[in-house]
N, C-alpha and C positions, 0 to 999 in steps of 0.2 A: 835494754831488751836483749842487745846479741851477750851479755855476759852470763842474761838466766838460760839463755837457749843453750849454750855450753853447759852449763853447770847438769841444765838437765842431761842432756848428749852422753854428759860424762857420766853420770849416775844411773844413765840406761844401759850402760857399758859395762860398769863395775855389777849391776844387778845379772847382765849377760853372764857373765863370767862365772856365777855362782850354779852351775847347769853343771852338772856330770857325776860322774861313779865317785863318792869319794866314802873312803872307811877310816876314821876318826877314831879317838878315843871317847869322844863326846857327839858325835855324829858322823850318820851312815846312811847312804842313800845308793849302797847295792841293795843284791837282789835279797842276801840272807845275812841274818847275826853273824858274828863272827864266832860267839858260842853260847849254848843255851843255858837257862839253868831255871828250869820246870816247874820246879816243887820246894822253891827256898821258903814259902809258909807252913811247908809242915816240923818248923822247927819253933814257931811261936806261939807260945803256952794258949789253952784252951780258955782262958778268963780273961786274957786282952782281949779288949774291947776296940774293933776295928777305925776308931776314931783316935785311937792311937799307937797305930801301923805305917807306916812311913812305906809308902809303894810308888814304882813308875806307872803310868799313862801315857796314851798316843792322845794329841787332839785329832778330830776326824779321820778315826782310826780305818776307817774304808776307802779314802780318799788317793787312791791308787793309781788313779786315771783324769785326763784334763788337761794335761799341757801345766805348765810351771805356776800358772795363778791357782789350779786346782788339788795338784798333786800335796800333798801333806806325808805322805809316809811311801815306801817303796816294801815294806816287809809284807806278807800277806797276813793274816788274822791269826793261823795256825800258828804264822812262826814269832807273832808278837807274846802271842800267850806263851808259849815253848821259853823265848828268853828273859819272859821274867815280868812282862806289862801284865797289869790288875786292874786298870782301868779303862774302859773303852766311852769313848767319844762318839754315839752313834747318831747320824742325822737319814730320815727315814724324809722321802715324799709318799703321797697320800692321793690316789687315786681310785676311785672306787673302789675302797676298800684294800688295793695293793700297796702298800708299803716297798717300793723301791729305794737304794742307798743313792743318794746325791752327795756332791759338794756343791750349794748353787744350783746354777745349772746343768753339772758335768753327773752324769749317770755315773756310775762307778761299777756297774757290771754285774752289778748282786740285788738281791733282795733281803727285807729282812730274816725271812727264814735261813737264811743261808748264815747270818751272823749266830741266831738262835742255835744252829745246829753246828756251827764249829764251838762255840760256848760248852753246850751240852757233851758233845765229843770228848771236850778239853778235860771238864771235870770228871766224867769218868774215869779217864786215865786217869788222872791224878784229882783224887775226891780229897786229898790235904791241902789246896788251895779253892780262894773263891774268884769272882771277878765280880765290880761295880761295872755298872755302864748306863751311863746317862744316856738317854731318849728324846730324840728332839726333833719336831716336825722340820722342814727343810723344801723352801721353795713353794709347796702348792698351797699354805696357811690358810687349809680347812679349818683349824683347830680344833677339831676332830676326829683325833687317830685314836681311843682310846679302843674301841671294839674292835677293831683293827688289830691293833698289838696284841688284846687274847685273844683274837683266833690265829694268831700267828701262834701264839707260844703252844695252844691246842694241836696245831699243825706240826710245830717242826721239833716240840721241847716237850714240856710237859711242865701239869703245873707245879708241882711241888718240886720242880726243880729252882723255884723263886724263894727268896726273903718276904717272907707273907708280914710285914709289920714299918711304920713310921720309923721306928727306934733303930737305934744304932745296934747291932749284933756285936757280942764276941765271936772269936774265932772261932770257936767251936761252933757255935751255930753258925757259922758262915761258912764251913768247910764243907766241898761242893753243894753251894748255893750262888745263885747269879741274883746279885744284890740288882737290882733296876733304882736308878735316881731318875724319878717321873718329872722330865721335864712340860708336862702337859697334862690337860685337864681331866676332873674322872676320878673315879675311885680310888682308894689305893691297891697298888701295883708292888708296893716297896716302899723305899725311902722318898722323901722329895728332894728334887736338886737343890733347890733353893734354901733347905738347910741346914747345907753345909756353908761354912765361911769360905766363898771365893774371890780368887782375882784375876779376871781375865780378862788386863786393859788387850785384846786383838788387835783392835786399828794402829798401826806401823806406815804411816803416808808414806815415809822414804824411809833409805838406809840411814838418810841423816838423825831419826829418831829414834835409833838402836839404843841408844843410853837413854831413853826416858822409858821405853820398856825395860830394861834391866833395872831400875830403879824400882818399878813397881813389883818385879817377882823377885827383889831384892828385900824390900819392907814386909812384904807376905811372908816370906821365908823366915826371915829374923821374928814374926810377932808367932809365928808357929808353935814353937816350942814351950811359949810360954802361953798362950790360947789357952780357949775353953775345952778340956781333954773329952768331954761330952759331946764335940762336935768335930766334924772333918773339914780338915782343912785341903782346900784343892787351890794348887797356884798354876796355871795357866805357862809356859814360857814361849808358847807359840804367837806368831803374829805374823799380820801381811796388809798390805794397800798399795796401791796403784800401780806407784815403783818402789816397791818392795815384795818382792813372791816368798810365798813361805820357804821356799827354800834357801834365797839370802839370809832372810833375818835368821834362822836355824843356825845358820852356819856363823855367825855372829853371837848370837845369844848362846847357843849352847856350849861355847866356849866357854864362856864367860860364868853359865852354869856349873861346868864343867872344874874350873877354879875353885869357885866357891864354895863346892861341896869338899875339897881335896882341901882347902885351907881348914877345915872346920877340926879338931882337936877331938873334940868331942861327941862320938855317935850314940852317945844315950840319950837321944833327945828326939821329940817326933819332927817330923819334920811336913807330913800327911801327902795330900798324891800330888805328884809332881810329873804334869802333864804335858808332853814333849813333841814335837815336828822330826821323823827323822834322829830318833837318839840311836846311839849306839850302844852294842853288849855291855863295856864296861862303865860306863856312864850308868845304866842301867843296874848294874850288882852295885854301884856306889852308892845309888840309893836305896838298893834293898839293902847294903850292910847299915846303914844309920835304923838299927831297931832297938828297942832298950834294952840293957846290957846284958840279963839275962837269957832274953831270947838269944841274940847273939854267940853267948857261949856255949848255948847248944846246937845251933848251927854248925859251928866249928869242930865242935865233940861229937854230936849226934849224925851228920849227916852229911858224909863223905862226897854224896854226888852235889853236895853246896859249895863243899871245900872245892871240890877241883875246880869247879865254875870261879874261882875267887881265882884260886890256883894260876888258872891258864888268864884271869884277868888281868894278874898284875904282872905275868911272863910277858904278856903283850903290851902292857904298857914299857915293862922292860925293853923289849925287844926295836919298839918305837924309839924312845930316847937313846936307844944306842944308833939305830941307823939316823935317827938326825943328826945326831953328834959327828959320825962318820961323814954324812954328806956334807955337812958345815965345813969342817977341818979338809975334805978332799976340794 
């Protein structure tokens, strides 16, 4: 008994520790990116087919607010979209008819009109990219939001600014369109969450189970590339439980992400959305550059404000490995 009461002691300790400002190459939990880069889909040809587009995502992309069990991301909505996320993670409660942003419990300070109209905002400026965003009731399981959400989108959007269809869109039809993955019951709205091929083992009891989630957004990733190109693939790398806060396992996992993608040889390959706690800029461009090969090389050629974003990515990774190097050696 006094040897598990340590073990925990000490594992509440080490999860302690994982609390503050930190800017990563793979994870950041300041207040902003460390650089944007807006509109790297308007370099991917109008006849790919969005199920094979390789993009980042936030999980609980509103999740702002709550103390360490609730917080999921520190960036606001505007500057997720700005540096480069296409997927959003939204969980909505449901109260007479008001759609407030929860984690759980933890209010997060918005509604969802306020996601509808940074969306909206977004793609005006830049109507060469789209955004997916899954929908998903949270906390008051009416199961019931569906008249809800179109008067919201009447409210704060408008409708033809949605994916009016089941099917997967190419790019072209998805340029400024807010694809909706209808996690809930009703008509259609968009796409259905359910399917796309996902893997979202979330439950993380402890730190001690960091290598059984990396395992699982390990096989997802590896079976990606060679999946059904008719379908998207979403892998999950987020997780949290009890003694484990999203923000440990983040800082853990997306390391480890973080490798994975940088070992890979090959970026002609889909890899689909790859949904993150807390990523960072260049983490971020890492997996927007895995697009197939052609888009790629007009990225490079075509579209200067994508270069520099790359540009200043790999200065800062630069710039990193040399002050570690320095402080090692001092």
């Amino acid at each position: 008994m006094q040897k598990m009461l340590t073990e925990v002691i000490v594992l509440l300790g080490v999860i302690g520790l994982s609390h503050g400002a930190i800017q990563r190459l793979d994870y950041d939990d300041t207040p902003n990116p460390e650089f944007l880069n807006p509109s790297w889909m308007a370099s991917i040809p109008d006849d790919q087919p969005l199920s094979e587009v390789t993009m980042p995502g936030t999980h609980n992309t509103m999740a702002l607010y709550g103390g360490v069990y609730a917080e999921c991301q520190t960036w606001s909505l505007a500057s997720q979209l700005q540096a480069g996320v296409r997927f959003l993670d939204v969980r909505v409660r449901h109260v007479k008819g008001n759609l407030t942003i929860h984690h759980g419990v933890s209010y997060q300070r918005a509604h969802f009109g306020h996601v509808l109209e940074g969306v909206a905002d977004f793609l005006q400026e830049y109507p060469s990219e789209t955004v997916l965003m899954r929908i998903k009731e949270e906390l008051s399981e009416t199961y019931d939001i569906y008249g809800a959400v179109v008067d919201y989108i009447h409210r704060y959007a408008h409708w033809d600014l949605l994916w009016h269809s089941r099917l997967v869109p190419t790019m072209g039809e998805a340029r400024g369109k807010l694809v909706i993955l209808q996690d809930f019951s009703g008509p259609d709205l968009g796409m259905r969450y359910g399917s796309l091929d996902i893997a979202d083992d979330w439950k993380v009891p402890t730190i001690m189970h960091v290598e059984e989630k990396w395992q699982s957004i390990y096989e997802h990733l590896e079976a990606a590339p060679e999946g059904n190109k008719a379908q998207i693939f979403l892998t999950f790398s987020s997780g949290a439980g009890v003694f484990a806060y999203p923000r440990a396992v983040a800082q853990r996992i997306n390391a480890q992400l973080y490798g994975y993608l940088r070992a890979k040889n090959d970026l002609n390959q889909r890899l689909g959305i790859i949904c993150m706690d807390f990523p960072a800029a260049p983490i971020i461009q890492m997996i927007i550059d895995f697009q197939f090969e052609e888009a790629t090389k007009r990225r490079q050629a075509f579209n200067p404000a994508l270069s520099k974003g790359s540009l200043k990515y790999a200065m800062s990774s630069l710039r990193k490995k040399m002050d570690k190097h320095f402080s090692i050696n001092i």
